[in-house]
VEXGU-296161 format. One record per residue (C-alpha): residue number from 1; residue in one letter; x, y negated, z. Coordinates in nm, 3 decimals, padded with zeros to 5 digits, m for minus. Example, Ala and Ser with C-alpha at 12.3 -4.5 7.8 and 13.67 -1.06 7.14 Angstrom:
// residues 2
SITE     i   aa        px        py        pz
SITE     1    a    01.230    00.450    00.780
SITE     2    s    01.367    00.106    00.714
***
This chain:
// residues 142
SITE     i   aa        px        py        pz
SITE     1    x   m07.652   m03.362   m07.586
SITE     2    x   m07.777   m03.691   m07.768
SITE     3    x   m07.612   m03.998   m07.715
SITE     4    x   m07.843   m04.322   m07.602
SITE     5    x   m07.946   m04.565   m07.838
SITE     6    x   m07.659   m04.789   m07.634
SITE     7    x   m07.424   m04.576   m07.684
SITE     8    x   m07.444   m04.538   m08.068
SITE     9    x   m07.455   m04.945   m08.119
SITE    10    x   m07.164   m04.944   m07.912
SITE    11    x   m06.984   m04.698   m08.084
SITE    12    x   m07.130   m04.848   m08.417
SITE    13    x   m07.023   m05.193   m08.292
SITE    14    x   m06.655   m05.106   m08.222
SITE    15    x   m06.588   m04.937   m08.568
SITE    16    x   m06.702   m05.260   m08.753
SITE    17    x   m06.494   m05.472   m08.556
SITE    18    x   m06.239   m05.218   m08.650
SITE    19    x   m06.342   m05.265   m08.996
SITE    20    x   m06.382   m05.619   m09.064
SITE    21    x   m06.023   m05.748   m09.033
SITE    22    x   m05.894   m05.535   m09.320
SITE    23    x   m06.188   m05.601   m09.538
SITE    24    x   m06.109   m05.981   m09.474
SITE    25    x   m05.719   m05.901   m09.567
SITE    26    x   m05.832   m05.779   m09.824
SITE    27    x   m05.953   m06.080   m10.017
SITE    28    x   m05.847   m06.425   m09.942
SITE    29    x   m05.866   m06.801   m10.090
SITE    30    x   m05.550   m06.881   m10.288
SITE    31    x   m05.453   m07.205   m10.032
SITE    32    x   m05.400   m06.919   m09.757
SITE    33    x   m05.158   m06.738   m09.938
SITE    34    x   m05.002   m06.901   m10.266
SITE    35    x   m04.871   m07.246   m10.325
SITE    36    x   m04.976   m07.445   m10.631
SITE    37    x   m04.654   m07.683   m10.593
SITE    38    x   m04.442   m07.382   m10.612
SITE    39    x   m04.467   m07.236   m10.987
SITE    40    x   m04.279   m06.947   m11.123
SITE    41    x   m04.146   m06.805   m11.422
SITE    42    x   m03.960   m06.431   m11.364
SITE    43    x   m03.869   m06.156   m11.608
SITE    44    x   m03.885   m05.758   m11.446
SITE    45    x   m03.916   m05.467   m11.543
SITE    46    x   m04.277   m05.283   m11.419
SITE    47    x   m04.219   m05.004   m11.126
SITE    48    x   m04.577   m04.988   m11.045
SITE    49    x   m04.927   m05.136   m11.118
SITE    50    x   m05.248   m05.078   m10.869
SITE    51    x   m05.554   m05.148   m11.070
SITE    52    x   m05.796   m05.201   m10.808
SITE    53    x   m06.037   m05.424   m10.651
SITE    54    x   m06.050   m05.711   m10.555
SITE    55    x   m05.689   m05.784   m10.657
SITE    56    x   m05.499   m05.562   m10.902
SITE    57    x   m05.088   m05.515   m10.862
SITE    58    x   m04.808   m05.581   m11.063
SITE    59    x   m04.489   m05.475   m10.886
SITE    60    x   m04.179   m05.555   m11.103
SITE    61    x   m03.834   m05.570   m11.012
SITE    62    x   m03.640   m05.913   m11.073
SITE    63    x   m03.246   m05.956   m11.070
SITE    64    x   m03.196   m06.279   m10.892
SITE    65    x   m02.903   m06.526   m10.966
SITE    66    x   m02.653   m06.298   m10.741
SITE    67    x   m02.716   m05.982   m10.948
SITE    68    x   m02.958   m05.843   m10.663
SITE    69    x   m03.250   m05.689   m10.756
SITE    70    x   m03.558   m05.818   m10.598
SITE    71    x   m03.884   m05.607   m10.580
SITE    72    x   m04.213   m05.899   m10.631
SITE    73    x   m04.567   m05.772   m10.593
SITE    74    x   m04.811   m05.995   m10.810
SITE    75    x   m05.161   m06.034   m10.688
SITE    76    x   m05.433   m06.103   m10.997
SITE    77    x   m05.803   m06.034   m11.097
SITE    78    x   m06.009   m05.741   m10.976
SITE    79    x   m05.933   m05.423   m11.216
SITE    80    x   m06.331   m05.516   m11.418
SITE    81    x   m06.183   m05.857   m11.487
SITE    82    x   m05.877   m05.722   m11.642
SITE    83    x   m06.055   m05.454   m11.897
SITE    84    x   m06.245   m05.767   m12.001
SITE    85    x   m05.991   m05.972   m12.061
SITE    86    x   m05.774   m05.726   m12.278
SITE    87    x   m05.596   m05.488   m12.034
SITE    88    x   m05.657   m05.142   m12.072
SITE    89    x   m05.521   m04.936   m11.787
SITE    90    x   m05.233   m04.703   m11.810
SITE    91    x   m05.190   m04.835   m12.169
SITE    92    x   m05.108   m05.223   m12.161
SITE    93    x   m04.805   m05.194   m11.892
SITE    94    x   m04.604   m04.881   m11.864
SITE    95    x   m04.361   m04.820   m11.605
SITE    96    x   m04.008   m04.930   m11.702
SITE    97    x   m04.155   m05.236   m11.939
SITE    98    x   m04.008   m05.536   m11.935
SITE    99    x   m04.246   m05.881   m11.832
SITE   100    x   m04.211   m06.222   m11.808
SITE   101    x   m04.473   m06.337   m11.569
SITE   102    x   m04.621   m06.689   m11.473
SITE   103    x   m04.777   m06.733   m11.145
SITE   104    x   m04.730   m06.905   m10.828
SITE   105    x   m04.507   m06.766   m10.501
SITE   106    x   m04.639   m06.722   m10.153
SITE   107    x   m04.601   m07.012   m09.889
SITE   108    x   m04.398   m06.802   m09.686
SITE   109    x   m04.134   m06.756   m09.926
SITE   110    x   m04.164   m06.382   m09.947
SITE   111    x   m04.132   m06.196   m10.330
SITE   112    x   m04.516   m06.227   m10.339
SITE   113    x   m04.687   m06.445   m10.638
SITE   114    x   m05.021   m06.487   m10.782
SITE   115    x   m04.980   m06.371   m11.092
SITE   116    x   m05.161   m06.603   m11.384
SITE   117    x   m05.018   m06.507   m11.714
SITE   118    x   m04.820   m06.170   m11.826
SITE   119    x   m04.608   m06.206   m12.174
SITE   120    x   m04.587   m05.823   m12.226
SITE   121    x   m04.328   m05.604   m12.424
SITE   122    x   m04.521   m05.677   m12.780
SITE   123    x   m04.528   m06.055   m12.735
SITE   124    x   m04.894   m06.085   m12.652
SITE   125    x   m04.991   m06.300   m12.324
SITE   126    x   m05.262   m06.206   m12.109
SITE   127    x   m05.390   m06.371   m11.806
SITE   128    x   m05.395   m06.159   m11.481
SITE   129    x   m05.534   m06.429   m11.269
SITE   130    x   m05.761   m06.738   m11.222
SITE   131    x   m05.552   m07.077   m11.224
SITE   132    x   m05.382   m07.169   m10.899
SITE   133    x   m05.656   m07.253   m10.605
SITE   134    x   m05.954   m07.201   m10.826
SITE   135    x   m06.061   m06.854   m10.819
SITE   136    x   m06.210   m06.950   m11.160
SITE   137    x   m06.074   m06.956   m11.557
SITE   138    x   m06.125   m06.844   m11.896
SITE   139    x   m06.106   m06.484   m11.990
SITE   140    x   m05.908   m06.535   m12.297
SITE   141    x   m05.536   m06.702   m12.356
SITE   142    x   m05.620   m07.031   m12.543
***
């Protein structure tokens, strides 16, 4: 049995509106999520990193002022972006390092940041992401 032309639009229809709203999570301006009045400086130690496009992952775990530990996920540059700008993957962040990260946190207060700059284990500082609201910046620390 074949199915109509109508039938296959529809069918082809429904699976891209399906689709679409997780493609369009996916990637976002930085005004949606992040706030450039609301900096941040943390030190973690690395449990995971997802490099992948369009955003790569830092996930680090932070002890806040009570002793708590506090799991953040930092959004940056696409995983191509980072291999030109000095990361090499599986190499440059190892699970259990310690960071000290510079970013911006999400408007809704969540552990979420855009991640700008990374100070890794060696001393050496490499940016993960554009400058706040920009989606722009230079590919090397200056």
């Amino acid at each position: 049995m074949t199915l109509t032309v109508a039938v296959r639009s529809a069918v082809a229809l429904v699976l891209v509106a399906w689709l679409l709203p997780a493609a369009a999570h996916a990637h976002h301006s930085f005004g949606v999520v992040y706030d450039a009045n609301q900096p941040v400086t943390l030190t973690g130690t690395v449990t995971k990193f997802e490099w992948t496009n369009p955003h790569s992952h830092l996930f680090i775990d932070v002890k806040d002022n009570s002793g708590k530990v506090v799991s953040w996920t930092l959004e940056g540059y696409p995983a191509t972006v980072l291999s030109r700008t000095g990361w090499k993957r599986d190499e440059t962040v190892k699970i259990g390092d310690t960071v000290t990260i510079f970013g911006w946190r999400a408007r809704d207060g969540s552990p979420l940041a855009h991640l700008r700059q990374a100070t890794l284990p060696d001393g050496r500082k490499l940016f993960f992401g554009p400058p706040a609201g920009t989606g722009e910046g230079a590919a090397t620390v200056r």
